[in-house]
N, CA, C and O atoms as a GROMACS GRO file, in nm:
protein
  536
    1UNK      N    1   0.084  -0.120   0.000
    1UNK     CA    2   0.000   0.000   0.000
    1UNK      C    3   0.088   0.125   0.000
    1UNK      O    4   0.188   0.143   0.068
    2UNK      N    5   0.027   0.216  -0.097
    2UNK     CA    6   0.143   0.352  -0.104
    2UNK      C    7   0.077   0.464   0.024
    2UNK      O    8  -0.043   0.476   0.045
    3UNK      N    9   0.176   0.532   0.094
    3UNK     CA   10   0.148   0.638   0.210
    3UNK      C   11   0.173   0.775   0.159
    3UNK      O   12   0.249   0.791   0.063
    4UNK      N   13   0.112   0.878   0.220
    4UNK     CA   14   0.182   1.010   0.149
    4UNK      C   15   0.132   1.070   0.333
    4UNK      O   16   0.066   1.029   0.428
    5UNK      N   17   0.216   1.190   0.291
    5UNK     CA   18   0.182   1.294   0.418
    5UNK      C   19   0.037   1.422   0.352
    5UNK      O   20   0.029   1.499   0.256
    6UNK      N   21  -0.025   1.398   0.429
    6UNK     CA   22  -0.092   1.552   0.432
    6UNK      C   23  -0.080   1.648   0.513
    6UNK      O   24  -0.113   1.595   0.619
    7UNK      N   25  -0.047   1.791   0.542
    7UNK     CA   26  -0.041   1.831   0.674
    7UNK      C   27  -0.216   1.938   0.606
    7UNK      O   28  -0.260   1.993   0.506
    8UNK      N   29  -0.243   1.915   0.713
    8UNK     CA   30  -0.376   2.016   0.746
    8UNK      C   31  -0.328   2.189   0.786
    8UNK      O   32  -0.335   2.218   0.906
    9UNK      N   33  -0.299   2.255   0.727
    9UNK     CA   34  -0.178   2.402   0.752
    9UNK      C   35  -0.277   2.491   0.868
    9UNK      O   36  -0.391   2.458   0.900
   10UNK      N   37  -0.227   2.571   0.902
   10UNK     CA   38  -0.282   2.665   0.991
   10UNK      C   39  -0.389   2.747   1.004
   10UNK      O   40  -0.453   2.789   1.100
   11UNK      N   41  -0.397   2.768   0.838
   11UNK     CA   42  -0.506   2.859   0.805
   11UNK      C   43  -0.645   2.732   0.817
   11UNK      O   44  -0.755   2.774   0.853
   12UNK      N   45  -0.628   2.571   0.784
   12UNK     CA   46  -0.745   2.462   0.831
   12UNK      C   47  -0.771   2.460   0.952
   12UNK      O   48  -0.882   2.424   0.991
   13UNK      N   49  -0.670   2.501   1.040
   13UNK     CA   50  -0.703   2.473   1.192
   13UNK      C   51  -0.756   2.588   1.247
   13UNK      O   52  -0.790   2.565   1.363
   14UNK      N   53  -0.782   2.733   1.204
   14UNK     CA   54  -0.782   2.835   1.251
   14UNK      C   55  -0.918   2.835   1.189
   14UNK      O   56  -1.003   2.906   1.242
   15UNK      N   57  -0.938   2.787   1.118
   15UNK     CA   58  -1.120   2.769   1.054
   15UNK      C   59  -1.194   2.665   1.064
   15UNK      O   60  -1.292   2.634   0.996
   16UNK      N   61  -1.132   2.599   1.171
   16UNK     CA   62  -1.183   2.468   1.188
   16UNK      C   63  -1.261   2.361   1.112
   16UNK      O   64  -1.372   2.310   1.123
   17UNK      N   65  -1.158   2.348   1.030
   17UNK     CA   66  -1.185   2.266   0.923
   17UNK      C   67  -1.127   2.158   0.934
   17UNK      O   68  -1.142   2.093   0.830
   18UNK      N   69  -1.053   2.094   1.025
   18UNK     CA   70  -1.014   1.947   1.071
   18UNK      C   71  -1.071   1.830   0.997
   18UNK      O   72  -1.031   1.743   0.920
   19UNK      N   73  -1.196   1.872   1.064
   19UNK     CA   74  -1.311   1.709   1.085
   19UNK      C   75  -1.373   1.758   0.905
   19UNK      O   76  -1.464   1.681   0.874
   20UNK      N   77  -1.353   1.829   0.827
   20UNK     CA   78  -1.449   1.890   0.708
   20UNK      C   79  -1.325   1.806   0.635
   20UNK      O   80  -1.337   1.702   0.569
   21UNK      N   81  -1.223   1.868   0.660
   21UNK     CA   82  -1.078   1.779   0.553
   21UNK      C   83  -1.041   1.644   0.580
   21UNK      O   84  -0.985   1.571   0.499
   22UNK      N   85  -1.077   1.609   0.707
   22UNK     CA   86  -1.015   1.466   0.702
   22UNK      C   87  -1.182   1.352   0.636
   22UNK      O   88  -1.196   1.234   0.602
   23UNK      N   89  -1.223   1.406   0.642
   23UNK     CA   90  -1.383   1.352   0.615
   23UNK      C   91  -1.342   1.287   0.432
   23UNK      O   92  -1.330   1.176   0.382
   24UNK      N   93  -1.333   1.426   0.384
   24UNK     CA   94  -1.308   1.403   0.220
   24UNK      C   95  -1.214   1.293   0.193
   24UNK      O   96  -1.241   1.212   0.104
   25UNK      N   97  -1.098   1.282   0.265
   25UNK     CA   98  -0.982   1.095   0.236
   25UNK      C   99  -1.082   1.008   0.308
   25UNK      O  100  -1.092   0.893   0.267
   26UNK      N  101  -1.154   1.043   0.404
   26UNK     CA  102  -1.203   0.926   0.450
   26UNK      C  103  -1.370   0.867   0.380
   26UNK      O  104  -1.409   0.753   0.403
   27UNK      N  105  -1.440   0.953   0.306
   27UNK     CA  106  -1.501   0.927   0.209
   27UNK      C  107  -1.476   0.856   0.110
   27UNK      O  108  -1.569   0.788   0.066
   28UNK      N  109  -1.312   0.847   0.031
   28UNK     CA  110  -1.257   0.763  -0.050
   28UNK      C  111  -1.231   0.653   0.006
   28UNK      O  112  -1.177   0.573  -0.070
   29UNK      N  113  -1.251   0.609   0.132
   29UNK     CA  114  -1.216   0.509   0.178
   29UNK      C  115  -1.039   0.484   0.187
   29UNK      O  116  -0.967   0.386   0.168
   30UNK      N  117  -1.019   0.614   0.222
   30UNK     CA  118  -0.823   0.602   0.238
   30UNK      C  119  -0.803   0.592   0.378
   30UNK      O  120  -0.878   0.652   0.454
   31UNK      N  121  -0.676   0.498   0.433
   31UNK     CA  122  -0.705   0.510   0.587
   31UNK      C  123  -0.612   0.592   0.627
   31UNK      O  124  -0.498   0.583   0.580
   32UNK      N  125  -0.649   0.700   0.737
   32UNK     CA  126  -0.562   0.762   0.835
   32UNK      C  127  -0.472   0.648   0.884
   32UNK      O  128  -0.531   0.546   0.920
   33UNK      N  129  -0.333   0.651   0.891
   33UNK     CA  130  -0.232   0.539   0.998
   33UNK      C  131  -0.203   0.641   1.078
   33UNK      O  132  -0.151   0.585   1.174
   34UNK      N  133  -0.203   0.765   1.102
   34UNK     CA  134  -0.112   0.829   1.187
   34UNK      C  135  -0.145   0.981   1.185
   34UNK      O  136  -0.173   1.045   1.084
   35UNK      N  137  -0.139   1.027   1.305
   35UNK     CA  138  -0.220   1.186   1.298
   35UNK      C  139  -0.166   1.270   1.470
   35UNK      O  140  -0.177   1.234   1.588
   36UNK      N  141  -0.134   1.340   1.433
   36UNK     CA  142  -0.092   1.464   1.538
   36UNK      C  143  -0.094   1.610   1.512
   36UNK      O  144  -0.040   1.674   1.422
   37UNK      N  145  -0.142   1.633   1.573
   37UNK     CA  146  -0.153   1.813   1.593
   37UNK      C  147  -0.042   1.873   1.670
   37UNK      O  148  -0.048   1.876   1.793
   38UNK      N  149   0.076   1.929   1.592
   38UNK     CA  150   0.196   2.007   1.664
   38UNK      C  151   0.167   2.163   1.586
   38UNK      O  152   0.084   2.214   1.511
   39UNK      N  153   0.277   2.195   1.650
   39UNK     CA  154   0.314   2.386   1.602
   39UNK      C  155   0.480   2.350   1.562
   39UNK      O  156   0.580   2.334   1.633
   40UNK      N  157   0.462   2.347   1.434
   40UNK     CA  158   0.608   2.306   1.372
   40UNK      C  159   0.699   2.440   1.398
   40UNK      O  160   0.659   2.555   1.375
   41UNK      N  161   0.847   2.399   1.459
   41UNK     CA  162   0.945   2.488   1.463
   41UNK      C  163   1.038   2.511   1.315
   41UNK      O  164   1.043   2.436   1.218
   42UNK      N  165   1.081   2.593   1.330
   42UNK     CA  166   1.169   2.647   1.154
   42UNK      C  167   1.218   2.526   1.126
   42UNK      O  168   1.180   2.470   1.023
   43UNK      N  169   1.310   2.464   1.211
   43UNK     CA  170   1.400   2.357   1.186
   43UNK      C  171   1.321   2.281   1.100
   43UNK      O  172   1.336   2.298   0.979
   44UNK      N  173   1.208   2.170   1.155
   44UNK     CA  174   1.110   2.090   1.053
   44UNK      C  175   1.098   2.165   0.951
   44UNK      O  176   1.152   2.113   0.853
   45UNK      N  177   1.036   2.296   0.922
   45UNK     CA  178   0.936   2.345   0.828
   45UNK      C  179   1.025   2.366   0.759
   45UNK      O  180   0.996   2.319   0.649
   46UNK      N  181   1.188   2.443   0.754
   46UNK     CA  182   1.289   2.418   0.646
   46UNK      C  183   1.343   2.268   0.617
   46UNK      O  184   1.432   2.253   0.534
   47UNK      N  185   1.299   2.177   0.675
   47UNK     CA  186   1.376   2.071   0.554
   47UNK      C  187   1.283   2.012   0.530
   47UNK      O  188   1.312   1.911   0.466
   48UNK      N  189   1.121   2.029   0.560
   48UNK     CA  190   1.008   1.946   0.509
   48UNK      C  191   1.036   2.071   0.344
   48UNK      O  192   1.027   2.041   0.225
   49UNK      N  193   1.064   2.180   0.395
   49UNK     CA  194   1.027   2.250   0.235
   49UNK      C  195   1.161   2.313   0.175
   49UNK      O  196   1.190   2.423   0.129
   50UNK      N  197   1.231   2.191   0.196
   50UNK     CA  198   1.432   2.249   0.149
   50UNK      C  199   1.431   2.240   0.002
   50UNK      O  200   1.537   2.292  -0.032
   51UNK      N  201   1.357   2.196  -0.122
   51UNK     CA  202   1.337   2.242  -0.212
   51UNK      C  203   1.330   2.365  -0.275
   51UNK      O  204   1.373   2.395  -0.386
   52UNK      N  205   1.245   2.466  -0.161
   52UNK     CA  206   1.198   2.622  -0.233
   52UNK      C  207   1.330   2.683  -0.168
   52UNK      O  208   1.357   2.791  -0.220
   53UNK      N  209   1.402   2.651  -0.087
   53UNK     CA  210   1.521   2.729  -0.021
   53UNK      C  211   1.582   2.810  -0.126
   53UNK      O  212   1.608   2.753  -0.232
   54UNK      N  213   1.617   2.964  -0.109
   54UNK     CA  214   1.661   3.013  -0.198
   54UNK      C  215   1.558   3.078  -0.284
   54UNK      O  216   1.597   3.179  -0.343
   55UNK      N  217   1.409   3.032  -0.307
   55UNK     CA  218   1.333   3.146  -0.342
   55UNK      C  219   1.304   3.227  -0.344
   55UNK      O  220   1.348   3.230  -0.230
   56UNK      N  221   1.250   3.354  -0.366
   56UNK     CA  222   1.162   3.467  -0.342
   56UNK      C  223   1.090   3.448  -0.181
   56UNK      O  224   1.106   3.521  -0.084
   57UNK      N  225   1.015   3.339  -0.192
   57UNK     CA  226   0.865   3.318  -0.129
   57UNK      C  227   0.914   3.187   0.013
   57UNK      O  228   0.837   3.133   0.092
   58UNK      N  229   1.046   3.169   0.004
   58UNK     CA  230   1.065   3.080   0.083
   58UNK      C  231   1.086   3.154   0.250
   58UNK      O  232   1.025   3.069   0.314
   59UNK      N  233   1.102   3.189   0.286
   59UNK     CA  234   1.051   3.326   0.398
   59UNK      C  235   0.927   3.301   0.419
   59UNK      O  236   0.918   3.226   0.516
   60UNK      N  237   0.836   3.326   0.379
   60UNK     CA  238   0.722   3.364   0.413
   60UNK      C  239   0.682   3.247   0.397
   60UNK      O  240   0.611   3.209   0.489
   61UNK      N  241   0.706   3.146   0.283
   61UNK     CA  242   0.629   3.004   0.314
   61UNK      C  243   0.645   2.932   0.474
   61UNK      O  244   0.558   2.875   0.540
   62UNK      N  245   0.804   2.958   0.509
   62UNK     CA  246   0.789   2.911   0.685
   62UNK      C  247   0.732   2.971   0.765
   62UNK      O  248   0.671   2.918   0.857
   63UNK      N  249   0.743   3.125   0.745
   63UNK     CA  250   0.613   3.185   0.831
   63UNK      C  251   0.545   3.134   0.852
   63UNK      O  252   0.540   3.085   0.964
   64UNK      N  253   0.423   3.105   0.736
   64UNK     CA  254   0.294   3.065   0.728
   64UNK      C  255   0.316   2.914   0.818
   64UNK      O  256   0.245   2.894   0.917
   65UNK      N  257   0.400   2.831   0.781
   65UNK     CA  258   0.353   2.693   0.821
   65UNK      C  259   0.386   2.677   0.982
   65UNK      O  260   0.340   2.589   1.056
   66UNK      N  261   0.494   2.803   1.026
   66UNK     CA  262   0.510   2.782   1.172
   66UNK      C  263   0.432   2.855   1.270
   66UNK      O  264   0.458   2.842   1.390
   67UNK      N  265   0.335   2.934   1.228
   67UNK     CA  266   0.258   3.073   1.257
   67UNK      C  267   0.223   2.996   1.402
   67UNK      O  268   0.256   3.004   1.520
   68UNK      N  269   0.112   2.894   1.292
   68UNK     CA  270   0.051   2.812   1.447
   68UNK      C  271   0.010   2.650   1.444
   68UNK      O  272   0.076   2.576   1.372
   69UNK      N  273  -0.078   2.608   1.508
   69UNK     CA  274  -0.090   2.478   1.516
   69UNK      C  275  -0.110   2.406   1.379
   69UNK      O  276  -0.175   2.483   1.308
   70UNK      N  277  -0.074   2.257   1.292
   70UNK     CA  278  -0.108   2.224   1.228
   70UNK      C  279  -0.140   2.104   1.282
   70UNK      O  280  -0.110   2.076   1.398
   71UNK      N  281  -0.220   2.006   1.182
   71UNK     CA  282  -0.256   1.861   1.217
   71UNK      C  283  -0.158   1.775   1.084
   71UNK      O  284  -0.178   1.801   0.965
   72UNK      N  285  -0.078   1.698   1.117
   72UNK     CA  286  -0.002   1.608   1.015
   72UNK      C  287  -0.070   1.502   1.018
   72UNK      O  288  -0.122   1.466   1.124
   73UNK      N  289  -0.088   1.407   0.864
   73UNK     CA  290  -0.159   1.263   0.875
   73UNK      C  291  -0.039   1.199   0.795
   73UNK      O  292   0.053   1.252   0.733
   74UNK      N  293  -0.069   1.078   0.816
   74UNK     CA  294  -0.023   0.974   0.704
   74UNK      C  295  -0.126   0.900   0.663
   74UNK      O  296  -0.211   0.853   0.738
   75UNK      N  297  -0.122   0.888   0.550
   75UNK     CA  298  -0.240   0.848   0.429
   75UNK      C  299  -0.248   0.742   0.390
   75UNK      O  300  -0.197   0.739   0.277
   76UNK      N  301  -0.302   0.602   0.432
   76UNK     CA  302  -0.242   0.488   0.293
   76UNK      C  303  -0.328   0.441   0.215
   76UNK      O  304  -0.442   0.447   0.262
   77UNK      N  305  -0.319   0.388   0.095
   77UNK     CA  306  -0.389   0.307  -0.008
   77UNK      C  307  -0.399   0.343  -0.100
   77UNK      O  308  -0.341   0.451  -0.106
   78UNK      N  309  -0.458   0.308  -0.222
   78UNK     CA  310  -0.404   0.232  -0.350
   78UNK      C  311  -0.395   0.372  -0.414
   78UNK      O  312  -0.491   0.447  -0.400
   79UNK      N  313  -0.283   0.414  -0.487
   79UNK     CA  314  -0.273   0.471  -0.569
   79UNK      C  315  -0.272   0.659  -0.449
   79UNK      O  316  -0.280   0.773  -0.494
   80UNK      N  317  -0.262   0.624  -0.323
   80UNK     CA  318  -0.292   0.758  -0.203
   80UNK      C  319  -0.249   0.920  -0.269
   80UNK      O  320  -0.304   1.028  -0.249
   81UNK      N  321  -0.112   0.880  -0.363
   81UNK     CA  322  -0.027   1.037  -0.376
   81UNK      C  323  -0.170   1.129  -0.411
   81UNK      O  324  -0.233   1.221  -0.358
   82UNK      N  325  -0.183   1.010  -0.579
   82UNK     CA  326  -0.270   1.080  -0.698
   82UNK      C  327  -0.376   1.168  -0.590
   82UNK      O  328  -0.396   1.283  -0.551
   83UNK      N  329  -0.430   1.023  -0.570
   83UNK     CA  330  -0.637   1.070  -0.499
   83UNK      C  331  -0.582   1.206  -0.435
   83UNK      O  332  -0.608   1.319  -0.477
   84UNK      N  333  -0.505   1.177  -0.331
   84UNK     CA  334  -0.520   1.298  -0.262
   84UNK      C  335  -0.499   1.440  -0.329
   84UNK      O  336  -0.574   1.536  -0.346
   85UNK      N  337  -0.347   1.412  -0.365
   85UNK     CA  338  -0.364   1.560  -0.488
   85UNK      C  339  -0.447   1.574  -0.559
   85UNK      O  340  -0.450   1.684  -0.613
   86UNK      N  341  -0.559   1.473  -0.598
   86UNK     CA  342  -0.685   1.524  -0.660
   86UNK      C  343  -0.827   1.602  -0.623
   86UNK      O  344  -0.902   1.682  -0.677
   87UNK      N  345  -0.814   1.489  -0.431
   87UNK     CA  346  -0.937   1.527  -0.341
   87UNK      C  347  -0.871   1.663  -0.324
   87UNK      O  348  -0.967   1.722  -0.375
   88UNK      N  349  -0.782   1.766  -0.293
   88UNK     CA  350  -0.714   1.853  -0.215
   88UNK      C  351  -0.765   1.978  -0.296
   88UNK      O  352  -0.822   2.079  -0.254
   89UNK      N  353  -0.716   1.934  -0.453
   89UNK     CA  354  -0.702   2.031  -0.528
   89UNK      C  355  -0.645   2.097  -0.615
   89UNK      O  356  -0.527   2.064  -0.608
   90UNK      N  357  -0.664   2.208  -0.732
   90UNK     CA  358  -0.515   2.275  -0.760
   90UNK      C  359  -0.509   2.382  -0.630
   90UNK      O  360  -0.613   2.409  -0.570
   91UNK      N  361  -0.368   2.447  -0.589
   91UNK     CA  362  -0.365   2.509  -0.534
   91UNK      C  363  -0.440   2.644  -0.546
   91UNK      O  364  -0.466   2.704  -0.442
   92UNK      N  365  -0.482   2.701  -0.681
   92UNK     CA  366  -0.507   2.816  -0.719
   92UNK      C  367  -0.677   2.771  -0.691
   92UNK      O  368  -0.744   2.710  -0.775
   93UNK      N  369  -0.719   2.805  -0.583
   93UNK     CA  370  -0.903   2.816  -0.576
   93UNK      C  371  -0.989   2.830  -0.704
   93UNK      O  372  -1.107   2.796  -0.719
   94UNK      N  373  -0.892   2.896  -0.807
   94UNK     CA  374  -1.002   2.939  -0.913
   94UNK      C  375  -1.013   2.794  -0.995
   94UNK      O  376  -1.111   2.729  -1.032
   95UNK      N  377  -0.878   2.774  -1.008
   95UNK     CA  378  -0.874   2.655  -1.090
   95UNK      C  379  -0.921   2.471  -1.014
   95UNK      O  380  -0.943   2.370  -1.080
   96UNK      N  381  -0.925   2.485  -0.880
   96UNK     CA  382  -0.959   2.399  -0.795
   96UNK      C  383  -1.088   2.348  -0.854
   96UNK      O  384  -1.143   2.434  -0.922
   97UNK      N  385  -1.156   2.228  -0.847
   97UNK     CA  386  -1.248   2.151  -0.898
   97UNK      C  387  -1.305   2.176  -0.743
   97UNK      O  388  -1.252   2.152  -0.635
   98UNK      N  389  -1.442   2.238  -0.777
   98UNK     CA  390  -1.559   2.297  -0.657
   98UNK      C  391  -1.562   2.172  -0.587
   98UNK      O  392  -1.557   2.184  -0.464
   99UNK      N  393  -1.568   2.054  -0.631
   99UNK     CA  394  -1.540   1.909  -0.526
   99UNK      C  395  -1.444   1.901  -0.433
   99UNK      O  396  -1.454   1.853  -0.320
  100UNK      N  397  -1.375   1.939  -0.471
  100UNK     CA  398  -1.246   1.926  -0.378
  100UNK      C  399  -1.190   2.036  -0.257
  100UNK      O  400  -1.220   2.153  -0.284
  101UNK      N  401  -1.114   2.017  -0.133
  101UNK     CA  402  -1.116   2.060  -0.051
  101UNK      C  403  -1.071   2.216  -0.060
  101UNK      O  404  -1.103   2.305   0.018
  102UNK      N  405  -0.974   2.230  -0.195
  102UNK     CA  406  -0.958   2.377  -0.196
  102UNK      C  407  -1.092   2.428  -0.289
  102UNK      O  408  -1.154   2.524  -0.243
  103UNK      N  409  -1.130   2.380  -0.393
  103UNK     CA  410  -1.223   2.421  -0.416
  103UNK      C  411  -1.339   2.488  -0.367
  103UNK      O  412  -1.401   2.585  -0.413
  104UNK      N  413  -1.360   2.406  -0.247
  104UNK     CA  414  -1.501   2.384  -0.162
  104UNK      C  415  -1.447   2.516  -0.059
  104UNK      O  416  -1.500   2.626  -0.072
  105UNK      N  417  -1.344   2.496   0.038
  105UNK     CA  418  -1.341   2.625   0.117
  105UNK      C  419  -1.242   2.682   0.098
  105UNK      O  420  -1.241   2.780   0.172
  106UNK      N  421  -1.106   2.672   0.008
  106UNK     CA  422  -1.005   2.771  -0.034
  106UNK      C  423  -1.007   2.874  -0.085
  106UNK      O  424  -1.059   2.869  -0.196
  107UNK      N  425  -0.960   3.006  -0.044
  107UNK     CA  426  -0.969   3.195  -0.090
  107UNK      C  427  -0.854   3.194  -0.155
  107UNK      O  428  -0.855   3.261  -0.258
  108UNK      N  429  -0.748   3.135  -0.126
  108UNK     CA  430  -0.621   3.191  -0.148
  108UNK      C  431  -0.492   3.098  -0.242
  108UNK      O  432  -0.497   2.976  -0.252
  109UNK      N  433  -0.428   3.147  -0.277
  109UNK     CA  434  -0.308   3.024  -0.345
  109UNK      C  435  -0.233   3.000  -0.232
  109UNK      O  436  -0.199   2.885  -0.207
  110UNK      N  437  -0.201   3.097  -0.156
  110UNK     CA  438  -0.095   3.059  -0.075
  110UNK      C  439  -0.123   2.965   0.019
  110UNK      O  440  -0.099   2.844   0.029
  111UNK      N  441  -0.199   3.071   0.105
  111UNK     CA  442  -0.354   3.010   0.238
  111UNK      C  443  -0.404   2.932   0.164
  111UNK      O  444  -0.483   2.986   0.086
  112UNK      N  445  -0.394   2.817   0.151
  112UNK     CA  446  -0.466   2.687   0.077
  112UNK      C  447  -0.496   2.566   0.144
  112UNK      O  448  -0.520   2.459   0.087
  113UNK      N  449  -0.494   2.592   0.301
  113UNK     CA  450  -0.527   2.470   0.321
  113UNK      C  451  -0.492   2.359   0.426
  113UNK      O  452  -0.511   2.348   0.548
  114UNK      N  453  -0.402   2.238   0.275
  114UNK     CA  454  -0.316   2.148   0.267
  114UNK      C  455  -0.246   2.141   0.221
  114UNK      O  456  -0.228   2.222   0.130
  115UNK      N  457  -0.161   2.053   0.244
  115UNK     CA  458  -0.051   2.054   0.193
  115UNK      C  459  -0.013   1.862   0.164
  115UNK      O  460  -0.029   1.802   0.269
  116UNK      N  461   0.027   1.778   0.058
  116UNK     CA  462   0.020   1.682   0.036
  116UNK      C  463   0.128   1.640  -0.036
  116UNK      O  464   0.170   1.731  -0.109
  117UNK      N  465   0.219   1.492  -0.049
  117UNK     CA  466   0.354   1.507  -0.124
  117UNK      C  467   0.312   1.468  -0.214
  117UNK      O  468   0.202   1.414  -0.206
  118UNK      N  469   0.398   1.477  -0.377
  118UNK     CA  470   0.352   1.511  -0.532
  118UNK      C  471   0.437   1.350  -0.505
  118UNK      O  472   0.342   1.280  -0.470
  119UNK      N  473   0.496   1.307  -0.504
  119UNK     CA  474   0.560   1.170  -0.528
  119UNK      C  475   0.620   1.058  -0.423
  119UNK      O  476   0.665   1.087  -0.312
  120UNK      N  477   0.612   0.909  -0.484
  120UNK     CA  478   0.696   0.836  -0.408
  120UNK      C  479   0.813   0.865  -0.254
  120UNK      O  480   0.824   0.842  -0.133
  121UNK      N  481   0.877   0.930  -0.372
  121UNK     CA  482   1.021   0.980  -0.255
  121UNK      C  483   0.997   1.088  -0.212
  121UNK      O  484   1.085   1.099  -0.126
  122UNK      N  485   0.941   1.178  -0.210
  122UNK     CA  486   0.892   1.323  -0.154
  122UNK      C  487   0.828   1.281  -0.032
  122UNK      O  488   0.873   1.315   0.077
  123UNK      N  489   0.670   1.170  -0.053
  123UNK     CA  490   0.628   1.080   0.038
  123UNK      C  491   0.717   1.030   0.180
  123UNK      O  492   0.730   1.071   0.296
  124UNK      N  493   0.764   0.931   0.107
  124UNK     CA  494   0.883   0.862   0.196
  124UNK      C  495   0.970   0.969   0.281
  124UNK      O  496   0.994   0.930   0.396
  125UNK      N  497   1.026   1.102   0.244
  125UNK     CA  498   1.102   1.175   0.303
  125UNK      C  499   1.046   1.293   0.386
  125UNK      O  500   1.101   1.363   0.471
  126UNK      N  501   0.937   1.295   0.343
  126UNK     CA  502   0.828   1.403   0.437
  126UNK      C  503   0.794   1.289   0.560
  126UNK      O  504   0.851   1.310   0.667
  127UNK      N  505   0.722   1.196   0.553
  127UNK     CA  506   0.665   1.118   0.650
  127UNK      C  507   0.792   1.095   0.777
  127UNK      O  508   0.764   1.060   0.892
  128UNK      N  509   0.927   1.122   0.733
  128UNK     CA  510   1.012   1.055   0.760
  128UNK      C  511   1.034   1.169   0.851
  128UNK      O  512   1.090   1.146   0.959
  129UNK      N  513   0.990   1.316   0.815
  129UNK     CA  514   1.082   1.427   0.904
  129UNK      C  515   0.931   1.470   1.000
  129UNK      O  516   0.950   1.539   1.100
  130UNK      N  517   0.795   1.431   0.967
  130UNK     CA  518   0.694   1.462   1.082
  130UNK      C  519   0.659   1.355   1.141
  130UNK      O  520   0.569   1.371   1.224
  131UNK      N  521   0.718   1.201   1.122
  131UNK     CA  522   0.659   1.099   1.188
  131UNK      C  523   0.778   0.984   1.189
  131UNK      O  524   0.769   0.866   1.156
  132UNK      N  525   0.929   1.087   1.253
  132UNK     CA  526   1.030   0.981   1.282
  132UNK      C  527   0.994   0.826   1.310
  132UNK      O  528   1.041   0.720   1.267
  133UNK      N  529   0.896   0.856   1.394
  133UNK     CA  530   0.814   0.722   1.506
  133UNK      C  531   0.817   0.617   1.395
  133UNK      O  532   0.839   0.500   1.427
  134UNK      N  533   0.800   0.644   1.287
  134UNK     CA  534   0.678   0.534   1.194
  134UNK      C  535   0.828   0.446   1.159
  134UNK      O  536   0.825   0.344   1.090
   0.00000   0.00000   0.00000
C-alpha cells in the first residue's frame, strides 16, 4: 500500500476545518495510519520544504507553516499520492475543482489549506521528518 503525508496548515485549523478535511480521504475510503496536531518549529518546516530554499517566497512560506498549530496525517492506499492531490485540489481556488477541498473552502493560493507530497520519494522523506516514530 502507497502512504503520502498531508499536513492540514494553519489557516485549516484556525477555521476549523479538521473534521471537514479529514472527512473528504475518509469518504474515498483512504485510511488515516497516523495523525498529530503540533506547532512546527523552523528547523522541521525548512527541511520538510528544502526544495523552495533560496526562493523569493521561501521566507514567508515558513512563516505561514510555523505561525501556528497544524494537524499532520499519514495516508495509505491504492494509488494515495494521486487521490489525494486530486481530493485537495489545484492550489489556485479558481482553478480547484468545486469538489475538492480547496475548491469547496479555499480563498487563497498561498492560504490553501493542505498541503500533500507530489511523489513516491517526496512521500517517503516528508513522512520521515513529521513521523520519525513510523
Amino acid at each position: 500500500m502507497e502512504k503520502t503525508l498531508v499536513l492540514i496548515k494553519p489557516d485549516g485549523i484556525e477555521r476549523k476545518l479538521i473534521g471537514d478535511i479529514i472527512s473528504f480521504y475518509e469518504r474515498k475510503n483512504l485510511n488515516i495510519i497516523a495523525l498529530k496536531m503540533l506547532k512546527a518549529d523552523r528547523e522541521i518546516a525548512e527541511k520538510h520544504y528544502e526544495e523552495h530554499k533560496g526562493k523569493e517566497y521561501f521566507n514567508s512560506l515558513i512563516d505561514y507553516i510555523t505561525e501556528d498549530k497544524l494537524c499532520a496525517l499519514v495516508i495509505e492506499g491504492e494509488n494515495v499520492i494521486e487521490a489525494v492531490r486530486r481530493i485537495n485540489g489545484d492550489k489556485d481556488p479558481i482553478k480547484a475543482d468545486i469538489g475538492s477541498i480547496r475548491g469547496k473552502f479555499s480563498c487563497h493560493k498561498t492560504r490553501n489549506l493542505v498541503h500533500a507530497s507530489d511523489s513516491i520519494e517526496n512521500a517517503n522523506r516528508e513522512i520521515s521528518i513529521w513521523f520519525p516514530e513510523l
